[in-house]
N, C-alpha and C positions, 0 to 999 in steps of 0.2 A: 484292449479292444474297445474300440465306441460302443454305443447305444447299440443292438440289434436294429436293424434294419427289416423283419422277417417278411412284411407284404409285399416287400419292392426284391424279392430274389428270382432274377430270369428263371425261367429255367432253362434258356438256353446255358447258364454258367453252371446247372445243375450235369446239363451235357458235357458240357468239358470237363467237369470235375470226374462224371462217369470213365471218359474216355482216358482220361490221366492212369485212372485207377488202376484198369484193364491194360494200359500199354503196358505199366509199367514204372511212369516217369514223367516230369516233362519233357527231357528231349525226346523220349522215345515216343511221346505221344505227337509231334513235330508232323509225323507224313499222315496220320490218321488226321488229326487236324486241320494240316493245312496251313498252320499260324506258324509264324514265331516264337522261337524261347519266349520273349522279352513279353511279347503280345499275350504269350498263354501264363506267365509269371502275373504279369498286372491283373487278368481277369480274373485268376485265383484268388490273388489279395482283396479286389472287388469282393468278391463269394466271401469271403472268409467273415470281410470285414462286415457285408449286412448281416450274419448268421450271426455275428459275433462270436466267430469258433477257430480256434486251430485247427484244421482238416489232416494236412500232415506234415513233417519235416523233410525238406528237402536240401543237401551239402553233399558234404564230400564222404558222407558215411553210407549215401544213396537216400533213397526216396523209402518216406516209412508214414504210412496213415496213424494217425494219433489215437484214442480211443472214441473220442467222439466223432475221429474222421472213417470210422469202420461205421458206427451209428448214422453217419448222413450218408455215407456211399451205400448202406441198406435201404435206406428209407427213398433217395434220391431213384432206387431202379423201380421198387413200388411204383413212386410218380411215373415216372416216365413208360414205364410200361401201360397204369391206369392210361395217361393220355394216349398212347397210340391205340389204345384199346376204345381212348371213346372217338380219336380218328376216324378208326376205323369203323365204329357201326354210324357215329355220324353223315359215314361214305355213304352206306349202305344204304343207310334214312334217304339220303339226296337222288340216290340213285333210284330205288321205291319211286320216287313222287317226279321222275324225269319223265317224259312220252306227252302226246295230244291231248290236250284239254278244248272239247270245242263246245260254246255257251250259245245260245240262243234267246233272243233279248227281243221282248215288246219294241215295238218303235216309240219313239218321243217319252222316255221316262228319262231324260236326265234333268228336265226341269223340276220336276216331283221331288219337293224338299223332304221329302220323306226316303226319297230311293240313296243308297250308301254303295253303290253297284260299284263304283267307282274308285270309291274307299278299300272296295271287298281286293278288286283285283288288281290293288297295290300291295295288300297286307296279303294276298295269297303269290306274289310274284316272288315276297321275300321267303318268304316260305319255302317256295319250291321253284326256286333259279332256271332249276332244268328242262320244266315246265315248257310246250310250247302252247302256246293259246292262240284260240280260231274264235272270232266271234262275226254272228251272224244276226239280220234282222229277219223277224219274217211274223206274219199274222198269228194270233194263237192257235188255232185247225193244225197250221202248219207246222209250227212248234212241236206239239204234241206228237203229229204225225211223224216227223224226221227223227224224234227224239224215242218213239217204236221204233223205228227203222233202225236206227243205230247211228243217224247221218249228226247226229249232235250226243252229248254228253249229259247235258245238263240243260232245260228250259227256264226261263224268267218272265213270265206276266201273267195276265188276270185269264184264266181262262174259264169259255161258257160253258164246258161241258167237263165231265172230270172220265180219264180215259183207266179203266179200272188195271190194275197190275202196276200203277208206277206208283211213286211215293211222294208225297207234295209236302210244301214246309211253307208256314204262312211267313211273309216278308212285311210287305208295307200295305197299304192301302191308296186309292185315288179314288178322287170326285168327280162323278161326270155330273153335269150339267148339259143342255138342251139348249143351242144358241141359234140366232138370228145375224144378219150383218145389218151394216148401218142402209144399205141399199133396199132393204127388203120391209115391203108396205107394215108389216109387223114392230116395226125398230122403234118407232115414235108410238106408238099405240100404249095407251096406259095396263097398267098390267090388269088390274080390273074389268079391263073390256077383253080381255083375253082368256078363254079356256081351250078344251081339249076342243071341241067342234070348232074354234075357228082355226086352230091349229092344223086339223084333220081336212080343210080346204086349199090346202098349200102343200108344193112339191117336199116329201120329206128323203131322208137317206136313211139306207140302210147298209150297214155292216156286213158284209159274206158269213163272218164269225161268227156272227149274233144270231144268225138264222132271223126267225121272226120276231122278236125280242123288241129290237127297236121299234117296230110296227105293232105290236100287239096293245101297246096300250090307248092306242089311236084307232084300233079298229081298222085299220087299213089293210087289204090283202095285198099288197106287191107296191115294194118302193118304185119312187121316181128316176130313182141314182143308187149305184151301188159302190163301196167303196172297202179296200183290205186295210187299209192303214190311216193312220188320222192327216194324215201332212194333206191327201188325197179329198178326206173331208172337210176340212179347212177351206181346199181353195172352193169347194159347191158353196161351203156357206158364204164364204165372201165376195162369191159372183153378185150374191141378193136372189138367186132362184129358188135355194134350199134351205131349209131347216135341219137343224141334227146334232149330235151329241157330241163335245170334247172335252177333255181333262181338263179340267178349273185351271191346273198350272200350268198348262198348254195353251191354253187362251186369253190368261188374264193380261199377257202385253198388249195383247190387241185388243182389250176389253179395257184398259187403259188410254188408250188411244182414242177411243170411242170407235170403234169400227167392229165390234161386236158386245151384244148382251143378250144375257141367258132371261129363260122364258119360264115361270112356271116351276122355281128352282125348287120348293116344300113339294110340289107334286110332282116333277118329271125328274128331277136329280135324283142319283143314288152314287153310291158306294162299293166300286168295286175293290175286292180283295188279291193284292198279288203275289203267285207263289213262285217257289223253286219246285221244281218237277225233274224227278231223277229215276232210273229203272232200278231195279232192288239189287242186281247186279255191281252196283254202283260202291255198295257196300265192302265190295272186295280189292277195290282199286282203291290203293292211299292215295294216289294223287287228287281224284275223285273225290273220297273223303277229305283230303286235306281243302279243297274246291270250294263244298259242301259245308264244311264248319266254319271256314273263313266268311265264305256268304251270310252264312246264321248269324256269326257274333257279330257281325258288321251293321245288323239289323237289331 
């Protein structure tokens, strides 16, 4: 016999060798297999020859397992039993983490070099094959709200208010910033001529979300424009009639462009925090979990 061969042994030839055992034979193993003599003689001597073993004698005395071919015909149903055993709860696992996964997602976070959302829900695809996934955009109020209801699974962004009974996970962060367009009498103006009262003389926007937030530190009771999502505020700023807040990473092409700059960034900027928001029930569902941990590590 050569060299053993032992990492390179199918176990599919661990099969046939099983099947030989149990017929009988090799011609008598012939209709259980399928194969031919010739076919099931060559694959034997394949097996034999990585194990580097005699398995058994086969002639005109009949078919006789050798002592070490009683020792691999032992150990080969161990194998094959473990693997259909880990088949089979691998089935089980697959099948746990099948049914609706539906995610609700902030709008305009895929330019946010920080966000991996995208990363998340490749590495959770492999995961869970079975998986169907629904994803939706919608303001954070909104989020929050359909994600009480039951109408989503899983929430993703910064939200202003925190809705008590769910369970949140910090992800990434974003900068907002306070901007202007190039249209708008403020664009040329040096930033030293500029504070909160000449800022508080011009049309600003406010958020539905944010409630008064946007407005509070301006002293203004009621905006001039109201808007759910940022794409919406964008285009007020870039009329040149408004003032208002967007994601640094949201606007820096256009702030490259020169067709927007931010105002007042040490005083009016901040730092929102964005989470994953999930109901505690969420806990019991693997897929959900599996959803859940994929997001986290991905961050």
């Amino acid at each position: 016999m050569t060299k053993p061969l032992l990492h390179s042994v199918d176990p599919r030839l661990l099969q046939l060798f099983v099947a030989i055992v149990e017929a009988g034979g090799f011609a008598a193993a012939q209709s259980t297999l399928d194969l031919s003599l010739s076919t099931i003689s060559n694959h034997m001597t394949t097996l034999e020859t990585r194990l580097g073993l005699t398995l058994c004698r086969r002639g005109r005395a009949g078919f006789r397992l050798t002592e070490a071919g009683e020792i691999i015909y032992s150990e080969a149903l161990r194998l094959l039993q473990a693997n259909e055993r880990f088949v089979t709860r691998a089935g089980t696992i697959r099948d746990r983490l099948a049914g609706p996964v539906a995610v609700g997602l902030l709008d305009n976070i895929i330019s946010n070099p920080e966000s991996r959302i995208s990363q998340a829900l490749a590495r959770f695809t492999e995961t869970a094959p079975n998986a169907t996934l629904t994803l939706v955009t919608r303001p954070p109020n909104e989020l929050l709200r359909d994600l009480v209801g039951g109408q989503i699974d899983l929430a993703i962004g910064s939200f202003p208010r925190v809705t008590l009974g769910l369970d949140y996970l910090d992800l990434f962060k974003e900068r907002q910033l306070f901007y202007c367009s190039s249209r708008h009498p403020l664009f040329d103006r040096l930033e030293e001529d500029i504070d909160i009262d000449v800022i508080r003389g011009h049309r600003l926007i406010g958020r539905t979300y944010w409630g008064s937030r946007d407005l509070k530190l301006f002293a203004v009771g009621q905006a001039t424009a109201t808007v759910s999502d940022m794409e919406s505020e964008a285009h007020l700023i870039l009329s040149g009639a408004f003032l208002g807040y967007l994601p640094e990473h949201y606007a820096a092409p256009l702030v490259q462009r020169g067709e927007l700059r931010d105002l007042l960034s040490a005083q009016l900027g901040y730092t929102a925090q964005f989470q994953l928001a999930s109901r505690p029930e969420a806990r019991n569902e693997p897929r959900l979990v599996a959803a859940i941990e994929t997001i986290r590590d991905a961050h």
